[in-house]
Each structure stands twice: as structure tokens, then as C-alpha cells.
TORPA-4810 file (N, C-alpha, C, O; in nm, 3 decimals):
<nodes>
NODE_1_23.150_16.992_13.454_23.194_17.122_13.398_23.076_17.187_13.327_22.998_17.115_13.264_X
NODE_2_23.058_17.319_13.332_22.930_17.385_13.278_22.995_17.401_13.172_23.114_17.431_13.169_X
NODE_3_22.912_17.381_13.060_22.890_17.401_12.926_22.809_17.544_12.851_22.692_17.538_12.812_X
NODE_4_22.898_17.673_12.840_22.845_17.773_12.816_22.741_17.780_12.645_22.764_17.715_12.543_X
NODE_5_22.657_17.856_12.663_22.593_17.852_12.513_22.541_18.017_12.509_22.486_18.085_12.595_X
NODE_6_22.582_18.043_12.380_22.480_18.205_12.363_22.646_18.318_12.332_22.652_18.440_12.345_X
NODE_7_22.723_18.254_12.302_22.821_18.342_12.344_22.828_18.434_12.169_22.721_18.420_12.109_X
NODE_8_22.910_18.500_12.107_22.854_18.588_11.973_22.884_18.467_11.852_22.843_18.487_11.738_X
NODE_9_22.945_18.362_11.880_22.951_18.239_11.782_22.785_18.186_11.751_22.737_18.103_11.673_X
NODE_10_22.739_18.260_11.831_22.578_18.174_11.806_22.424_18.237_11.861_22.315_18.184_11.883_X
NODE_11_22.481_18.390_11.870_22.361_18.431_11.901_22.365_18.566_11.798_22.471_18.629_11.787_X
NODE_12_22.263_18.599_11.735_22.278_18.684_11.628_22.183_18.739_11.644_22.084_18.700_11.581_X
NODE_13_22.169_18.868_11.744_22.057_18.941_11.785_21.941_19.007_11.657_21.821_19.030_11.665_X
NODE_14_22.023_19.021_11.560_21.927_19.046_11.449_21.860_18.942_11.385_21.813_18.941_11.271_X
NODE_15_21.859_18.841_11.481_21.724_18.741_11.406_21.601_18.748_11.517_21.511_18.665_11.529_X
NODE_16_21.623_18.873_11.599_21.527_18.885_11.751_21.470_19.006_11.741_21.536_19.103_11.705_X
NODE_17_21.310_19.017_11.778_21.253_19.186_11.787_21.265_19.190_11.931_21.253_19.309_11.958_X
NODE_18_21.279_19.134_12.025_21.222_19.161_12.142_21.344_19.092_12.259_21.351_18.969_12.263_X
NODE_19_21.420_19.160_12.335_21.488_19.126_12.419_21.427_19.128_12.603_21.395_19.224_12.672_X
NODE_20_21.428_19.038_12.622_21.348_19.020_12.756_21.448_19.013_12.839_21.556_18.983_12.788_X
NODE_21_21.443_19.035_12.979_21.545_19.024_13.072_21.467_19.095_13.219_21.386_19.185_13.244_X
NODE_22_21.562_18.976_13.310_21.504_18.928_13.440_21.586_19.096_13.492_21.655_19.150_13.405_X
NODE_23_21.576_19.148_13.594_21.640_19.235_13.629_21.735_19.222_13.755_21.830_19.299_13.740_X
NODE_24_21.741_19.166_13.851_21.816_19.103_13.959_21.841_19.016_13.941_21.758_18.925_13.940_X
NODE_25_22.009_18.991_13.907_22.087_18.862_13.877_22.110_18.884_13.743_22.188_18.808_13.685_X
NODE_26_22.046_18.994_13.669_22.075_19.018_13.548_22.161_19.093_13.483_22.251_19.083_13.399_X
NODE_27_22.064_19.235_13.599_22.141_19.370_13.502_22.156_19.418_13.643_22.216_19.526_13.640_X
NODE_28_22.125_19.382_13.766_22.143_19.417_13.889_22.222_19.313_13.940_22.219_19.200_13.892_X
NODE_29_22.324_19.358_14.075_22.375_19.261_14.125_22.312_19.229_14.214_22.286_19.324_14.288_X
NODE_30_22.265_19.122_14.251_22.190_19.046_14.372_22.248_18.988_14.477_22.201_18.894_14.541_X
NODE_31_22.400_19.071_14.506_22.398_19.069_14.662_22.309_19.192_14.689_22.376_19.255_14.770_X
NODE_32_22.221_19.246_14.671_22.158_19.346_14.716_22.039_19.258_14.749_22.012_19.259_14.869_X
NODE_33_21.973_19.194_14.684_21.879_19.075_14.746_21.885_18.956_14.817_21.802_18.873_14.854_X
NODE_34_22.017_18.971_14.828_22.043_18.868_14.912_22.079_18.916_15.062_22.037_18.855_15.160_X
NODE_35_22.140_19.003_15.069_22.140_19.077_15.196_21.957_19.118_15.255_21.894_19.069_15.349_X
NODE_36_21.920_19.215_15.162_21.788_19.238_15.185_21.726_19.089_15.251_21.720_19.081_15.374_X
NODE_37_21.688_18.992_15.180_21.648_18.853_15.249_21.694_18.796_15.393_21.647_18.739_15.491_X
NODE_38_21.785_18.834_15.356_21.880_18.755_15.479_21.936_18.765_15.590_21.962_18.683_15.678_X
NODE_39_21.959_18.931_15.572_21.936_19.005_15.701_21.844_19.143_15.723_21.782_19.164_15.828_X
NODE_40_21.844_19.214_15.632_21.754_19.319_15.676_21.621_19.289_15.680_21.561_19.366_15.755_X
NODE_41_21.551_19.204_15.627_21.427_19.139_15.706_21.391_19.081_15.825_21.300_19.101_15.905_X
NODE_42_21.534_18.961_15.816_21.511_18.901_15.981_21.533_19.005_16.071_21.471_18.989_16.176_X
NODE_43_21.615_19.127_16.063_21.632_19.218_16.150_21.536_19.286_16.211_21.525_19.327_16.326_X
NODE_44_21.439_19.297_16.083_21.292_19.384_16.114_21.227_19.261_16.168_21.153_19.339_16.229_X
NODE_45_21.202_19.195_16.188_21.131_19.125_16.182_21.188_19.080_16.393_21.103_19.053_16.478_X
NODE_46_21.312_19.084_16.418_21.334_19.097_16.531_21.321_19.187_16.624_21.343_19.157_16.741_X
NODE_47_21.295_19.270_16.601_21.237_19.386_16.627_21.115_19.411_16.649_21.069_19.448_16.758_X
NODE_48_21.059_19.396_16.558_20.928_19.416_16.604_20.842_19.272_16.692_20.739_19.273_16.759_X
NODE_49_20.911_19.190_16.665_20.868_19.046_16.805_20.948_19.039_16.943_20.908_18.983_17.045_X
NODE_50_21.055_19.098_16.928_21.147_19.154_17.045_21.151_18.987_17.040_21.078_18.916_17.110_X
NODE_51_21.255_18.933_16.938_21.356_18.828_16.937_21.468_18.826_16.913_21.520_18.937_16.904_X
NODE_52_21.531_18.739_16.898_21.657_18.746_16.871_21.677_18.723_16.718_21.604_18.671_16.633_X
NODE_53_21.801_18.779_16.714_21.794_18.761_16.505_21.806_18.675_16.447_21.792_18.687_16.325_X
NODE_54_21.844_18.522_16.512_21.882_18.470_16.456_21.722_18.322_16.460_21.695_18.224_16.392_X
NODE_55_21.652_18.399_16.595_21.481_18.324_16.593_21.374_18.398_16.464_21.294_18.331_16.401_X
NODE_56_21.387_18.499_16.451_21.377_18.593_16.380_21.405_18.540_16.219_21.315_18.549_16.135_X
NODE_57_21.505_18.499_16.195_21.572_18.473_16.070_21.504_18.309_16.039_21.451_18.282_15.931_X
NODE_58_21.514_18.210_16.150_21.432_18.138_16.118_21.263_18.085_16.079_21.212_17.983_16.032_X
NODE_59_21.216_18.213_16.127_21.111_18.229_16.084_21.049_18.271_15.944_20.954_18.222_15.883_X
NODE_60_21.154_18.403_15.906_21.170_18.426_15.783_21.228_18.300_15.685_21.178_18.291_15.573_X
NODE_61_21.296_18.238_15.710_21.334_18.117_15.665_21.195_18.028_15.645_21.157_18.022_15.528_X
NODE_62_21.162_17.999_15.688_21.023_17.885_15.699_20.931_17.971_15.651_20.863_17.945_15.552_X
NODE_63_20.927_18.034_15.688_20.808_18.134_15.612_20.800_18.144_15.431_20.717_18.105_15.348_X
NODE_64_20.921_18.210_15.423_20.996_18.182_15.263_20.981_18.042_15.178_20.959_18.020_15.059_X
NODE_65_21.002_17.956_15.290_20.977_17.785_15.235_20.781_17.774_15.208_20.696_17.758_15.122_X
NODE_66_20.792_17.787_15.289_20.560_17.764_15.261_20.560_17.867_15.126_20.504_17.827_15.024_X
NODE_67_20.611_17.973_15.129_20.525_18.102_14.985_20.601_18.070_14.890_20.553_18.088_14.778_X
NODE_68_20.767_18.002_14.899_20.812_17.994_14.773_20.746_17.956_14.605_20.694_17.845_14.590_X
NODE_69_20.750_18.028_14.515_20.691_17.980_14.405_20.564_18.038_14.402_20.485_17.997_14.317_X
NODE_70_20.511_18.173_14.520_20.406_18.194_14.502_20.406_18.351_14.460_20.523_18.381_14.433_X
NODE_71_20.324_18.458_14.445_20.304_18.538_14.461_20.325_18.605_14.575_20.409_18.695_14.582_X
NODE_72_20.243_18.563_14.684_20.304_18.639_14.778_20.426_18.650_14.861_20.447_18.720_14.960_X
NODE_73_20.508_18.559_14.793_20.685_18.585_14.840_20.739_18.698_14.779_20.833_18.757_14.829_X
NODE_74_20.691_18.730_14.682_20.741_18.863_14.602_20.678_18.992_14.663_20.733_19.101_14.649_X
NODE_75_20.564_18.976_14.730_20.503_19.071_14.790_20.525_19.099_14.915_20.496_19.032_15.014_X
NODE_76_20.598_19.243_14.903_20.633_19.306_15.077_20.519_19.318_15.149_20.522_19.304_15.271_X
NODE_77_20.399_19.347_15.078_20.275_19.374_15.202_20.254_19.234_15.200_20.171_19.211_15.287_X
NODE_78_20.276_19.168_15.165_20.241_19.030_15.266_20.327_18.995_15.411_20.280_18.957_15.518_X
NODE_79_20.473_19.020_15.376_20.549_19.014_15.482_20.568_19.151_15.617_20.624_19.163_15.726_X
NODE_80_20.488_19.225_15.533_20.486_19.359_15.609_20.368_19.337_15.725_20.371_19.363_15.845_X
NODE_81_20.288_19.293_15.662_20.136_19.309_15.730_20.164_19.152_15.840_20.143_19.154_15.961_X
NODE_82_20.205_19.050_15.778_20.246_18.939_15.897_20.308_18.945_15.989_20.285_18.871_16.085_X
NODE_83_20.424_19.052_15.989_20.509_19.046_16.066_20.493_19.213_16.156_20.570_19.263_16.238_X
NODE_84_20.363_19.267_16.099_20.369_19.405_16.105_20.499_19.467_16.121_20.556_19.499_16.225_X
NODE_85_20.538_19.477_15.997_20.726_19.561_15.962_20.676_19.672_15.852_20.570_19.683_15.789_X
NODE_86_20.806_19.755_15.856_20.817_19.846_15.718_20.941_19.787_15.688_21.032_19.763_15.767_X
NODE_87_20.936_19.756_15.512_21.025_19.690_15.446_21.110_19.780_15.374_21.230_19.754_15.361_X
NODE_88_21.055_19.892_15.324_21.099_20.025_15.217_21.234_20.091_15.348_21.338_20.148_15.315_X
NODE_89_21.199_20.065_15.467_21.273_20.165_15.498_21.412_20.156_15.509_21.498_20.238_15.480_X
NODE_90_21.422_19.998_15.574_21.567_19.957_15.564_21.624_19.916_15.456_21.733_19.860_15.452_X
NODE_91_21.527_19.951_15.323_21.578_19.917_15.198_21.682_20.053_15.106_21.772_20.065_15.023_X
NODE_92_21.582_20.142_15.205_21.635_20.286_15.148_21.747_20.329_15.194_21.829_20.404_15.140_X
NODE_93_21.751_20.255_15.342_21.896_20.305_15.418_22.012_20.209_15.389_22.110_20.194_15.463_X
NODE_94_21.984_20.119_15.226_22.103_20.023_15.236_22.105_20.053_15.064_22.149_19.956_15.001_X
NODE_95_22.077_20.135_15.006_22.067_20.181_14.856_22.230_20.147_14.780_22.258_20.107_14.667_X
NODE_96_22.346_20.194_14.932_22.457_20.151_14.802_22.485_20.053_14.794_22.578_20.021_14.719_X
NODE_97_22.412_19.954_14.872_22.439_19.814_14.773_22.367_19.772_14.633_22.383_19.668_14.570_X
NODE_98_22.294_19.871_14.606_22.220_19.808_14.459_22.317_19.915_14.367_22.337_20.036_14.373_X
NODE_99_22.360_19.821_14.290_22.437_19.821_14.176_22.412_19.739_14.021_22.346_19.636_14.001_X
NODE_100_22.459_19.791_13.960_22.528_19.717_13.821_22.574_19.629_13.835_22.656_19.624_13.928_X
NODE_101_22.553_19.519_13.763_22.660_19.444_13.780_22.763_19.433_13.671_22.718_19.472_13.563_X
NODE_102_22.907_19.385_13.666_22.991_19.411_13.624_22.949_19.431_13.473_22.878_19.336_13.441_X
NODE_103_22.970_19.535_13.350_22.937_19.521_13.242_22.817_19.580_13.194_22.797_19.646_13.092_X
NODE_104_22.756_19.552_13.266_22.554_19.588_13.257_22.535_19.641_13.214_22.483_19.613_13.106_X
NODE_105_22.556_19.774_13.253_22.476_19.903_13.181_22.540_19.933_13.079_22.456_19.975_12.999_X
NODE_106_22.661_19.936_13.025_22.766_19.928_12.905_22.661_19.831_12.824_22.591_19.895_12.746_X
NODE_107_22.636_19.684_12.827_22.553_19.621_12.789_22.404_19.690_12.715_22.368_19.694_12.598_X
NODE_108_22.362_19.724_12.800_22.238_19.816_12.831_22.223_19.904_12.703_22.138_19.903_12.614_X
NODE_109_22.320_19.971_12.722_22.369_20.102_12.649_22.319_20.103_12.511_22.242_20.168_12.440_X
NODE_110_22.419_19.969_12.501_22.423_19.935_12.349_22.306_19.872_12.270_22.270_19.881_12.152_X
NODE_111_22.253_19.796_12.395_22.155_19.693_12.318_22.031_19.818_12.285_21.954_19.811_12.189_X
NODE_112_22.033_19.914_12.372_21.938_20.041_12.351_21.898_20.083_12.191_21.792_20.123_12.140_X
NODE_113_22.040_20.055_12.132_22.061_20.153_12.022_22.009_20.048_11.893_21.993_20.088_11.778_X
NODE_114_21.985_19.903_11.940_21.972_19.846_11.839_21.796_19.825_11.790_21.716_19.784_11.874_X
NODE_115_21.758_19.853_11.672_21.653_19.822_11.658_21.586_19.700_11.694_21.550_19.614_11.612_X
NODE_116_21.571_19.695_11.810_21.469_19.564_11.929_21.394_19.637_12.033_21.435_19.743_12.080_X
NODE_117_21.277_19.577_12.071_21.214_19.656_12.183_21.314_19.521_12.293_21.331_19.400_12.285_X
NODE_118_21.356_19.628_12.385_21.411_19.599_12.512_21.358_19.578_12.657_21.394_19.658_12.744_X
NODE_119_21.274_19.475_12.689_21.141_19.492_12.823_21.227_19.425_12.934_21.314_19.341_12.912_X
NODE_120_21.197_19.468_13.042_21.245_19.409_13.185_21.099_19.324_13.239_20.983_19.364_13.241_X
NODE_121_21.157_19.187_13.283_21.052_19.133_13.312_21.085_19.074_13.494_21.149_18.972_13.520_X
NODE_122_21.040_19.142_13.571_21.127_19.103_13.713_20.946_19.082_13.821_20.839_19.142_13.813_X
NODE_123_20.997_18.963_13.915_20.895_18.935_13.990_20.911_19.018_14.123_20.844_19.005_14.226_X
NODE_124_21.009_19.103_14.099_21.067_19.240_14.203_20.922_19.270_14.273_20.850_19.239_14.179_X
NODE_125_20.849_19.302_14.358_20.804_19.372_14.426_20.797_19.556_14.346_20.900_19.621_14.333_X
NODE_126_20.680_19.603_14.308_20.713_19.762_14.234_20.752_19.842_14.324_20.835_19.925_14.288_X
NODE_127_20.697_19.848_14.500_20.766_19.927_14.544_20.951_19.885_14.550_21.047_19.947_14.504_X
NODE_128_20.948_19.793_14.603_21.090_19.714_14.589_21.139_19.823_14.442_21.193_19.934_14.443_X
NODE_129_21.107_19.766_14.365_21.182_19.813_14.261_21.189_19.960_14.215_21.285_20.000_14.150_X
NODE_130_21.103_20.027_14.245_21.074_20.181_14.223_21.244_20.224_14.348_21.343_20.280_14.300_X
NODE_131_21.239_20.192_14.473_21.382_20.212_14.495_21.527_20.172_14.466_21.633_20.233_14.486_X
NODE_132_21.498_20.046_14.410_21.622_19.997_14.227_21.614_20.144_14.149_21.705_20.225_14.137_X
NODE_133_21.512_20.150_14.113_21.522_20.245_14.031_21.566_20.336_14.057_21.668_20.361_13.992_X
NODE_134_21.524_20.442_14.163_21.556_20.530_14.188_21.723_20.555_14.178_21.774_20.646_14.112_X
NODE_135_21.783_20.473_14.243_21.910_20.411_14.302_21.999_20.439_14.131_22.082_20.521_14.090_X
NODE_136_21.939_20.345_14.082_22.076_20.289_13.967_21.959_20.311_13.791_21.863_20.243_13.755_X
NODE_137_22.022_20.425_13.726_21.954_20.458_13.650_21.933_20.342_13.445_21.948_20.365_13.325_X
NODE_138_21.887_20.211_13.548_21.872_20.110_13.419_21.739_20.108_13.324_21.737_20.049_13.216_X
NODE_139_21.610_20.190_13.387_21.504_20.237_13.345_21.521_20.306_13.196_21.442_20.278_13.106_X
NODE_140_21.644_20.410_13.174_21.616_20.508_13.042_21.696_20.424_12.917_21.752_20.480_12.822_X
NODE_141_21.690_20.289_12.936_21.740_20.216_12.838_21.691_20.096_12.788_21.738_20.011_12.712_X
NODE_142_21.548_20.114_12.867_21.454_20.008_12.794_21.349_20.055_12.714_21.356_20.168_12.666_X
NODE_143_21.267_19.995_12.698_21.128_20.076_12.607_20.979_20.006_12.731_20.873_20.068_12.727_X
NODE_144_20.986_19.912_12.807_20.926_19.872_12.906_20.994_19.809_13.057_21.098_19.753_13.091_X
NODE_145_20.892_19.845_13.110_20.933_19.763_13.282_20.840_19.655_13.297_20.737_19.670_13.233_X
NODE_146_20.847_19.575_13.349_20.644_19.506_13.434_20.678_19.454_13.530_20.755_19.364_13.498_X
NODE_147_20.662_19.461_13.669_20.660_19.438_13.817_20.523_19.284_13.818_20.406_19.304_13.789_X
NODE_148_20.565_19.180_13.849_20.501_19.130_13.866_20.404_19.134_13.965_20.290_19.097_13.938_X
NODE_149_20.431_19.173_14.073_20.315_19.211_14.198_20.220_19.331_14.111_20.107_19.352_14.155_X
NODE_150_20.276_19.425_13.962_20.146_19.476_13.934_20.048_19.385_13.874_19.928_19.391_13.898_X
NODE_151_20.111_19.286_13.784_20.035_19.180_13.684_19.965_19.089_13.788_19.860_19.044_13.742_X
NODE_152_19.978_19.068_13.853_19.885_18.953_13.948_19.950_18.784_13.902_19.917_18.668_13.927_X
NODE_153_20.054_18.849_13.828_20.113_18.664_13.807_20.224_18.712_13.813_20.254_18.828_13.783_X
NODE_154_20.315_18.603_13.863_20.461_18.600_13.885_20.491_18.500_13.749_20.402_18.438_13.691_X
NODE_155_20.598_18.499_13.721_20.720_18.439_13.617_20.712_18.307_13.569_20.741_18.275_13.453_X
NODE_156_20.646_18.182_13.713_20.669_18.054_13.707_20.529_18.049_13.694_20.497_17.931_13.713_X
NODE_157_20.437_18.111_13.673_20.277_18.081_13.615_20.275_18.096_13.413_20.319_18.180_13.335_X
NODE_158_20.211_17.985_13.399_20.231_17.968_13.251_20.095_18.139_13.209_20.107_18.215_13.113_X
NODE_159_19.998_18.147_13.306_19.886_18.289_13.317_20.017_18.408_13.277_19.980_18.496_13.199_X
NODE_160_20.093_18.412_13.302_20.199_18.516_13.333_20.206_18.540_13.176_20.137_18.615_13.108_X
NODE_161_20.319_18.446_13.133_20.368_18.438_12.997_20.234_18.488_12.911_20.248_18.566_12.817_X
NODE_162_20.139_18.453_12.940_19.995_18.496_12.782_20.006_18.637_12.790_20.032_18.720_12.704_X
NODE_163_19.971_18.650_12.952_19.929_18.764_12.934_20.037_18.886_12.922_19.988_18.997_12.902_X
NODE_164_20.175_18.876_12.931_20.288_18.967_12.881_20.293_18.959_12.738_20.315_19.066_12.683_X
NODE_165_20.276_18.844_12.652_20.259_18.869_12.531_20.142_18.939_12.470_20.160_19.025_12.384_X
NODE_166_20.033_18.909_12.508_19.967_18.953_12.486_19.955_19.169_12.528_19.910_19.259_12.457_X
NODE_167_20.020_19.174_12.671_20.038_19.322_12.700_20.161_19.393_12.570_20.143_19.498_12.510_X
NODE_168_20.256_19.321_12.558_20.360_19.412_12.521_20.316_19.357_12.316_20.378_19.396_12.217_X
NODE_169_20.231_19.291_12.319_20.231_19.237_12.138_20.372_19.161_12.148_20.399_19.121_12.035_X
NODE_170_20.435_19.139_12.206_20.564_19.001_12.198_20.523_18.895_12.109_20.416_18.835_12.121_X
NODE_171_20.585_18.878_12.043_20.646_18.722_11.937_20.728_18.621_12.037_20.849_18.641_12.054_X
NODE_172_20.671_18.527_12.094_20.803_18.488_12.178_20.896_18.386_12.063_21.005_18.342_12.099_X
NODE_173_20.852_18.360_11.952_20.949_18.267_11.829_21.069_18.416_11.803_21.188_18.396_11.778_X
NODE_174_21.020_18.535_11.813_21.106_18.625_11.769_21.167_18.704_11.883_21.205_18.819_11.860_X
NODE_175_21.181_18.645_12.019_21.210_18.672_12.179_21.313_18.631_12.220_21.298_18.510_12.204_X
NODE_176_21.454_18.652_12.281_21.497_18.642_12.347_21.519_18.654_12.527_21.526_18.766_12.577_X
NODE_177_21.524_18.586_12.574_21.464_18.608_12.770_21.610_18.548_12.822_21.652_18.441_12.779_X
NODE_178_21.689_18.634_12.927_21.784_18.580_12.998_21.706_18.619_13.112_21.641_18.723_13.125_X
NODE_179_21.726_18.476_13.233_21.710_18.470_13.383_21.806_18.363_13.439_21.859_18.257_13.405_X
NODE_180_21.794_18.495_13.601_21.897_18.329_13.667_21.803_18.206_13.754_21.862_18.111_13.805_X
NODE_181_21.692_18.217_13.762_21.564_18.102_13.838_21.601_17.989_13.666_21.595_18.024_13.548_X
NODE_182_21.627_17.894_13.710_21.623_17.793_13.585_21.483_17.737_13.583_21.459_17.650_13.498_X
NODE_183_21.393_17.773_13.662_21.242_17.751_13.674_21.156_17.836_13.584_21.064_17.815_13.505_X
NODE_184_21.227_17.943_13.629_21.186_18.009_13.524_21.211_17.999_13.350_21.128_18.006_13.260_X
NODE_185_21.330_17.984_13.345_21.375_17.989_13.185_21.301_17.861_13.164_21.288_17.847_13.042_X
NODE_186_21.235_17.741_13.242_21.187_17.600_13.160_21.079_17.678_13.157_21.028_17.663_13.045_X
NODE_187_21.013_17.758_13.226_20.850_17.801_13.179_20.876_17.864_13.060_20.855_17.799_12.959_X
NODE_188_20.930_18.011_13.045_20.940_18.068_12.938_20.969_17.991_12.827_20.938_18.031_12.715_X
NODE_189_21.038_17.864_12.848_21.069_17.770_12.691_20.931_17.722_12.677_20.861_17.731_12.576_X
NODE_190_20.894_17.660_12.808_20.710_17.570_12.782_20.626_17.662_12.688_20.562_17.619_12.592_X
NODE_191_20.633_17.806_12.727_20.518_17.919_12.666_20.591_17.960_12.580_20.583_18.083_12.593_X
NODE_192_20.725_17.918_12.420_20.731_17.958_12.289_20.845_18.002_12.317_20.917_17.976_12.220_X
NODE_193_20.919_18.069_12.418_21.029_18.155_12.412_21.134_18.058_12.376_21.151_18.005_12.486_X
NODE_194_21.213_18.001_12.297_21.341_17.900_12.249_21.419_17.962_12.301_21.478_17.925_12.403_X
NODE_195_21.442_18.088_12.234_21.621_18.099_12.291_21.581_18.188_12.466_21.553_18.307_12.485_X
NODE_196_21.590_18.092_12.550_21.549_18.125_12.729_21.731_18.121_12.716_21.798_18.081_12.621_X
NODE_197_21.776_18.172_12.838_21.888_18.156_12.845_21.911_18.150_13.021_21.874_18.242_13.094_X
NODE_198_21.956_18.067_13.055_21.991_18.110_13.216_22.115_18.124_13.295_22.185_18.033_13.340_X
NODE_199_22.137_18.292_13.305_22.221_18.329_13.405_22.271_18.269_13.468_22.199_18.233_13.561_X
NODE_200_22.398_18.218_13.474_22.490_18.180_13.604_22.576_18.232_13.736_22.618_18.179_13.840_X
NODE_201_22.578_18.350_13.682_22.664_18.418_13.759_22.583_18.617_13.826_22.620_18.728_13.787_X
NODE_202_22.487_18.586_13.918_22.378_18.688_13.956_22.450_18.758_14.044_22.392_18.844_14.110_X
NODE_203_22.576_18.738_14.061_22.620_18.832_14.217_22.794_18.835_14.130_22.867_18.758_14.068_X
NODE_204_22.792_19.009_14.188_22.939_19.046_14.156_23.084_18.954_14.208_23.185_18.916_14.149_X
NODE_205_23.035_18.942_14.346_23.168_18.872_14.430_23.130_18.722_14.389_23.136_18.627_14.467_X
NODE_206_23.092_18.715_14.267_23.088_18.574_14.236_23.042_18.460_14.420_23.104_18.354_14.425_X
NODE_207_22.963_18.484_14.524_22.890_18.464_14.599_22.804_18.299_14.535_22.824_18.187_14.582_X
NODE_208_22.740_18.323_14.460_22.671_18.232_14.420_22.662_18.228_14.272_22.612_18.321_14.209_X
NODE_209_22.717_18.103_14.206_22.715_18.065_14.079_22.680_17.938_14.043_22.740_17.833_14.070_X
NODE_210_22.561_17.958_13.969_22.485_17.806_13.913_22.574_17.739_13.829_22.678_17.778_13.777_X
NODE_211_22.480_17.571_13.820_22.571_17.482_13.690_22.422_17.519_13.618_22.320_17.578_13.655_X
NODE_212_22.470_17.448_13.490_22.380_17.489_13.397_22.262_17.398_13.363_22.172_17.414_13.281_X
NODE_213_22.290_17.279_13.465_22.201_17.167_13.479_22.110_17.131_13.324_21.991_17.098_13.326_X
NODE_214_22.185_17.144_13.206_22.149_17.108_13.075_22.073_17.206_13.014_21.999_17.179_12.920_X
NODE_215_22.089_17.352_13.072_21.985_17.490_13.051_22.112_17.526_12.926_22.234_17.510_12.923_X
NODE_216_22.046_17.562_12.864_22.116_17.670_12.710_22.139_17.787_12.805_22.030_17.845_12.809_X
NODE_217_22.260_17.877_12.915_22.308_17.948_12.941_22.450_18.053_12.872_22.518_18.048_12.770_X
NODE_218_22.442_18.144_12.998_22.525_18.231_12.965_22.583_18.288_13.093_22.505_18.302_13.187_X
NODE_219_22.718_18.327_13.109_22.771_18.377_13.224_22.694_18.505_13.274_22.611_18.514_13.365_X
NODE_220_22.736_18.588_13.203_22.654_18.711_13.229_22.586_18.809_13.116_22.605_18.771_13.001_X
NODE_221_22.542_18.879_13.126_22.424_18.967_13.028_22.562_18.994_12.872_22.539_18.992_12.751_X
NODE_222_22.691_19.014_12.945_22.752_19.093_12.859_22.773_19.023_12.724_22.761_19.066_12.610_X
NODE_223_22.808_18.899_12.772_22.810_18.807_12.644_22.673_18.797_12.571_22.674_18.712_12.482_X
NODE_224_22.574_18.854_12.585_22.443_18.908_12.466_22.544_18.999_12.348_22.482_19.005_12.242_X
NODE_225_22.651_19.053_12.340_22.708_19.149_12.250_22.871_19.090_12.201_22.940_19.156_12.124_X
</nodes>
């Protein structure tokens, strides 16, 4: 049985300057990345090898396995230029699946108003995410964004963590960080951040829901309030 933690019995945002948060699986619902992965890539990707989708999909599959954990899995021009595809396009023609997820931006809203700087920290791809953005307006309620494909480090590099503290002046003793990668939340604890928290529940149709495998979690963003 998962063992929830963080709920308002024990998290008291006014002992925090700085609220960090993953953005897909967070404050986005990630059947939108999961579709994107799973089929509108292998699709392109059949297409332009004139295969079938489902040879296609295994490639993307194995492919995904060798870069996992790297940089260039987050990066569309890596998969663009290998597979010679355009990634933006079938991303743009599938926009109403990126959403809120249940609560979010209500969430959002509020945490806006409270004296904390509010940063999004996502290993999103910027073009990737510049069409999030566009899409679902969660941008005018933070005080920062950072795209990891701009930083040159992704999330699970301890390089990552210095140098965001160091960009945004972050306290991570005075930081709060929710993500749903539990790889991630053990780095962010390794580099100072204590209260890491990890997401269980990243997709609306409840699709995919983690155990908490001994992580200090939380169901979803809303229980931050």
C-alpha cells in the first residue's frame, strides 16, 4: 500500500522561498506525452522509412532504451535528424490533448499569489514546450521556465542541479521540488533539495500510477495547498 506524505498536516509552504516543479506529470497531463512517444513518433518515423508502424515503433522503442537517461532523448533534433522526421508538426496537429491536469492551474493560481518564487523545471524539449505553451496558458503564473535542452544538462545530472541554483540564486534547504521520474527526486535530494516530493499520479485517466517505492510523495500537485 503507498504511503502518502506532503499532504497540509505537514507541509507548511511558508517555511519555503522557492517552489520547483517538473511540468509534465505535474501541472500537465502526460497522456499528451505519452501518446506523442508512442504513437505520433513511430508514425513519423514510418513514414518516412516506408515501414510498418508497428517496425517503426520498435525502433523507436530501442532507440529510447540506448538514450534513456541522456540528453539526447529529450532532444527532438536528435530524433529528427536520425530518422530525418518533423516532430513539431504532428505535435501541433494533436494540441487538444495537452491539458491541465485535474486541479492544476486552480493550484497554480494560488500558489502565484503567495510570496515564493515559483520556477518550472522540465527536461521538455523548448521547442516541445514552446507548443505546451502556446496550447495551455501555465507560463503567466510562474516567475521562471528552464527547458533543459536550453541548459545543456538534463534533471538526472548532479551538473544540472549547481548550475539552476546557481542561475535562479535558489536555496535548495529553503526549496521545495515535486516530480514524477523518482530518479529524479533521489538526485534533487543528493544536491540539498529535502523536501523532493514524487508525483504518483502524471496522467488524468489515471493510465499510469506509481508506488512510492519509500519516496516522501504526493498524489497530485493539488495537495501542495
Amino acid at each position: 500500500m503507498n504511503k502518502f506524505f506532503g499532504d497540509l498536516h505537514i507541509i507548511n509552504l511558508e517555511n519555503y522561498k522557492f517552489i520547483l516543479l517538473d511540468i509534465d506529470g505535474v501541472i500537465l497531463d502526460q497522456c499528451f506525452d505519452n501518446h506523442f512517444w508512442s504513437n505520433l513518433v513511430p508514425a513519423e518515423v514510418a513514414k518516412a522509412k516506408n515501414v510498418t508502424f508497428d517496425d517503426a515503433k520498435a525502433e523507436v522503442v530501442s532507440m529510447g532504451k540506448t538514450l534513456e537517461g541522456t540528453l539526447p532523448w529529450y532532444e527532438l533534433s536528435h530524433w529528427e535528424k536520425f530518422f530525418n522526421i518533423d516532430l513539431i508538426k504532428p505535435a501541433l496537429e494533436n494540441v487538444s490533448l495537452i491539458n491541465f491536469l485535474p486541479g492544476a492551474e486552480k493550484t497554480l493560481k494560488r500558489l502565484s499569489k503567495k510570496d515564493i518564487k515559483l520556477i518550472l523545471l522540465t527536461n521538455c524539449d523548448s521547442r516541445l514546450l514552446n507548443v505546451k505553451s502556446d496550447s495551455v496558458p501555465f507560463l503567466q503564473y510562474v516567475d521562471a521556465c528552464q527547458s533543459s535542452t536550453d541548459l545543456g544538462f538534463i534533471k538526472e545530472d548532479k551538473d544540472y542541479w549547481d548550475l539552476i541554483f546557481k542561475k535562479f540564486k535558489i536555496d535548495p534547504s529553503a526549496s521545495i521540488f515535486l516530480d514524477d521520474n523518482k530518479g529524479i527526486i533521489r538526485m534533487a535530494k543528493n544536491c540539498g533539495i529535502e523536501s523532493a516530493y514524487h508525483v504518483l499520479e502524471p496522467t488524468s485517466d489515471q493510465s499510469v500510477i506509481y508506488e512510492s517505492n519509500g519516496l516522501a510523495c504526493l498524489k497530485n500537485i493539488t495537495k501542495l495547498i
